[in-house]
C-alpha positions as semicolon CSV with decimal commas, in nm:
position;residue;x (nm);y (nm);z (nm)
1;X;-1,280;-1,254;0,132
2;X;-1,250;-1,448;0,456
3;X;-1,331;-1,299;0,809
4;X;-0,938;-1,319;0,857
5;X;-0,860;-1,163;0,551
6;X;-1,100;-0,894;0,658
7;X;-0,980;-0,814;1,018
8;X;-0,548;-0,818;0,846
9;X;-0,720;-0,593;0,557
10;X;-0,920;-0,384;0,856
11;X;-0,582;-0,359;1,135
12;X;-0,337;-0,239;0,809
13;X;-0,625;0,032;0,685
14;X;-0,679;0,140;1,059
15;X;-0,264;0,179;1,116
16;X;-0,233;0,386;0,788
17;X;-0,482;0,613;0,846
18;X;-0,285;0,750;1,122
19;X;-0,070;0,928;0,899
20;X;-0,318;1,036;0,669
21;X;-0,443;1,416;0,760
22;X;-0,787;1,528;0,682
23;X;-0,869;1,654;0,295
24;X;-0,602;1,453;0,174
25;X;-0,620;1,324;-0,170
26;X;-0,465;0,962;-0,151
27;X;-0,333;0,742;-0,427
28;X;-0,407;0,312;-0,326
29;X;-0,146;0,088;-0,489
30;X;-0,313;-0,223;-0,465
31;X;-0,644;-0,094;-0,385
32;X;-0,853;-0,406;-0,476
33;X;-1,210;-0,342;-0,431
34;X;-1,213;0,052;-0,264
35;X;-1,273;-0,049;0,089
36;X;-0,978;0,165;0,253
37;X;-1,143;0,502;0,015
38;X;-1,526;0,368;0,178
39;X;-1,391;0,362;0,536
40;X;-1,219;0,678;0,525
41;X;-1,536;0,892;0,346
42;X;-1,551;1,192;0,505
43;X;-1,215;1,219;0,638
44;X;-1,020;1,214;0,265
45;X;-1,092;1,452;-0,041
46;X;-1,060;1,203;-0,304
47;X;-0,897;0,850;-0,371
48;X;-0,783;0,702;-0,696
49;X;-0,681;0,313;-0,658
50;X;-0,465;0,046;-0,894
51;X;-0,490;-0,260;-0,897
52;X;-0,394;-0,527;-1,172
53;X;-0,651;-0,779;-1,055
54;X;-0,944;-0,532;-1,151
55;X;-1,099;-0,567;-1,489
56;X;-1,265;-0,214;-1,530
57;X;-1,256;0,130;-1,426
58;X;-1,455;0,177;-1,134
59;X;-1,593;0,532;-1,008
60;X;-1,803;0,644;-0,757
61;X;-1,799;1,009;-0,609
62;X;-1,513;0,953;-0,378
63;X;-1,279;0,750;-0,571
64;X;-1,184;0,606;-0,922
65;X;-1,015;0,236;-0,881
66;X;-0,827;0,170;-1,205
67;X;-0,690;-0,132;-1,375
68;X;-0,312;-0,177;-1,430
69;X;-0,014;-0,135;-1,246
70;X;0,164;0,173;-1,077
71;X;0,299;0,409;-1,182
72;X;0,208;0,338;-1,571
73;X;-0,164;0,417;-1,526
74;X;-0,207;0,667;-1,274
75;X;-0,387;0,923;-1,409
76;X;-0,172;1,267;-1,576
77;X;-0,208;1,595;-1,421
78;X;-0,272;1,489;-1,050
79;X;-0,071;1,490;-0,710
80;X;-0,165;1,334;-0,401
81;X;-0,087;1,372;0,013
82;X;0,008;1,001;0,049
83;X;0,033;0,745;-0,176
84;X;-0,074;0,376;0,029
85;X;0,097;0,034;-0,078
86;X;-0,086;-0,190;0,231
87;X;0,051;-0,534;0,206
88;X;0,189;-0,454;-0,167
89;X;0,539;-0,423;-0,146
90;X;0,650;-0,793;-0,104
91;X;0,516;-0,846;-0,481
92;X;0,672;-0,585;-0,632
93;X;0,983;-0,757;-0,832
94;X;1,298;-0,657;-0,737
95;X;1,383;-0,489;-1,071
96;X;1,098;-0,252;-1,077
97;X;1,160;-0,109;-0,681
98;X;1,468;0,069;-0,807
99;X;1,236;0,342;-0,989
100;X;0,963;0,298;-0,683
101;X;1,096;0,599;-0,456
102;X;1,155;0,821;-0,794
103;X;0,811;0,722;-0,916
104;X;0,649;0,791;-0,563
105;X;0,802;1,163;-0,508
106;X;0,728;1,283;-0,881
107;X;0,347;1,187;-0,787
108;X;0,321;1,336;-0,426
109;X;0,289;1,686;-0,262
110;X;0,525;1,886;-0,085
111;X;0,552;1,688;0,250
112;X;0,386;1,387;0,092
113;X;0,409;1,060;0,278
114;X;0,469;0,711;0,157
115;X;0,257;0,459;0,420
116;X;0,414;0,089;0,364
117;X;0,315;-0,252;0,554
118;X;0,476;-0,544;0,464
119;X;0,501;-0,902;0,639
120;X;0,798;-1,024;0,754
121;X;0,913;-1,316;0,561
122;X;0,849;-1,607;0,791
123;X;0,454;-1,500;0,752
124;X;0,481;-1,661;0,399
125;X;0,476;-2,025;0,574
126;X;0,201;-1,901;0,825
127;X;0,004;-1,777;0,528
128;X;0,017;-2,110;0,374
129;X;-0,052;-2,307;0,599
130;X;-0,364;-2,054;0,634
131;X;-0,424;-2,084;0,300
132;X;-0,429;-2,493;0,315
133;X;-0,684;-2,436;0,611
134;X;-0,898;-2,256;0,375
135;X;-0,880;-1,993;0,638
136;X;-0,759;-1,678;0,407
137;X;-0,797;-1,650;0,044
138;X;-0,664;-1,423;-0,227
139;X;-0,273;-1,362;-0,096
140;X;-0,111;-1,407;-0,409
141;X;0,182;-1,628;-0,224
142;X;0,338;-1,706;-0,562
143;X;0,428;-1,362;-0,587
144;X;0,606;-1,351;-0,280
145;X;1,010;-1,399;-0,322
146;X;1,122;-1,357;0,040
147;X;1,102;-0,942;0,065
148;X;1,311;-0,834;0,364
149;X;1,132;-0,578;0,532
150;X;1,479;-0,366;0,617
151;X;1,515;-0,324;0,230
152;X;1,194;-0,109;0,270
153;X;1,440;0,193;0,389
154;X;1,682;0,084;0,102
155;X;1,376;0,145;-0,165
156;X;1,245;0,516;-0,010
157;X;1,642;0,625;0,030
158;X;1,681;0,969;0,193
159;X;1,727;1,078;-0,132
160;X;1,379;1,149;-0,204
161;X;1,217;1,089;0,148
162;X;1,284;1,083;0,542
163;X;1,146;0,801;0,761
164;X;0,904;0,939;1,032
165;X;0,793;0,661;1,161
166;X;0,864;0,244;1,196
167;X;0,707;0,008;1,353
168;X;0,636;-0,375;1,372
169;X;0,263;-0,472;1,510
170;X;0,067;-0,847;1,518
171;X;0,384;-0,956;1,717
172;X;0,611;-0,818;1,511
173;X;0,465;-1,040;1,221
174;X;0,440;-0,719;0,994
175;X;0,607;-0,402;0,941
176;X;0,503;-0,041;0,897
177;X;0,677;0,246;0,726
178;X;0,576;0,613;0,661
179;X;0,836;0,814;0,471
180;X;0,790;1,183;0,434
181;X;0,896;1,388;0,083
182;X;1,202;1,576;0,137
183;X;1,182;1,930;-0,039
């Protein structure tokens, strides 16, 4: 990873751990290589991370990382506090977000929360250009299909969750979400 791909990983970790209240047990979707789970040791009880870029199971006494995709592979008998998607939404195809809110509230607590960034869509050409630069690496741009950020509230209806809190931050160049289980 790139020193810029480190501070955008570092600002969305730092923004999302905000909303996430001491002991909790938190599910990463899209947890690459653990770093969120290391920086938060101490604060959380336990992390379990998926990501389809991993190649094997990794565990250490704070977290398990898993390869595959979400939900299909999280692992049976287990709830969590918050479940994290940190720049993960935007390459989620559109058919599979349908069953994303359903999927999230089976897995979660009672007052679970749902913590979402995604980039507004005019970042894509930024990113590129970035990418071009050999400034950033590893964004996965083909996976991008213009996401709207608004559909965000669409996906986590009120249904199955309440927004508590939105926000925009880096100049309104990304978005933040945290939706609260309804019960």
């Amino acid at each position: 990873m790139k020193a810029l791909d480190k501070y955008l990983q570092t600002v969305r970790i730092n923004k999302a751990k905000k909303f996430i209240r001491k002991d909790d047990t938190v599910l990463d979707v899209g947890s690459v290589d653990g770093v969120m789970f290391e920086r938060w040791r101490g604060f959380i009880k336990q992390g379990f991370g998926i990501d389809p870029i991993l190649s094997q199971e990794i565990k250490t006494d704070l977290y398990t990382l898993i390869p595959g995709y979400f939900p299909d592979v999280c692992p049976q008998n287990i709830t969590y506090d918050a479940i994290t998607m940190l720049a993960v939404l935007e390459h989620i195809p559109t058919g599979v977000q349908n069953q994303l809110a359903e999927n999230c509230y089976k897995l979660l607590n009672k007052k679970g929360r749902v913590i979402i960034t995604v980039p507004s869509p005019q970042v894509d050409t930024i990113l590129s250009l970035l990418l071009k630069l050999k400034l950033v690496e590893g964004m996965s741009l083909e996976e991008h299909y213009g996401f709207k950020p608004e559909h965000t509230e669409e996906i986590f209806s009120p249904q199955y969750f309440t927004l508590i809190h939105k926000s925009t931050f880096q100049f309104g160049l990304n978005n933040f979400f945290v939706f609260e289980r309804k019960d």
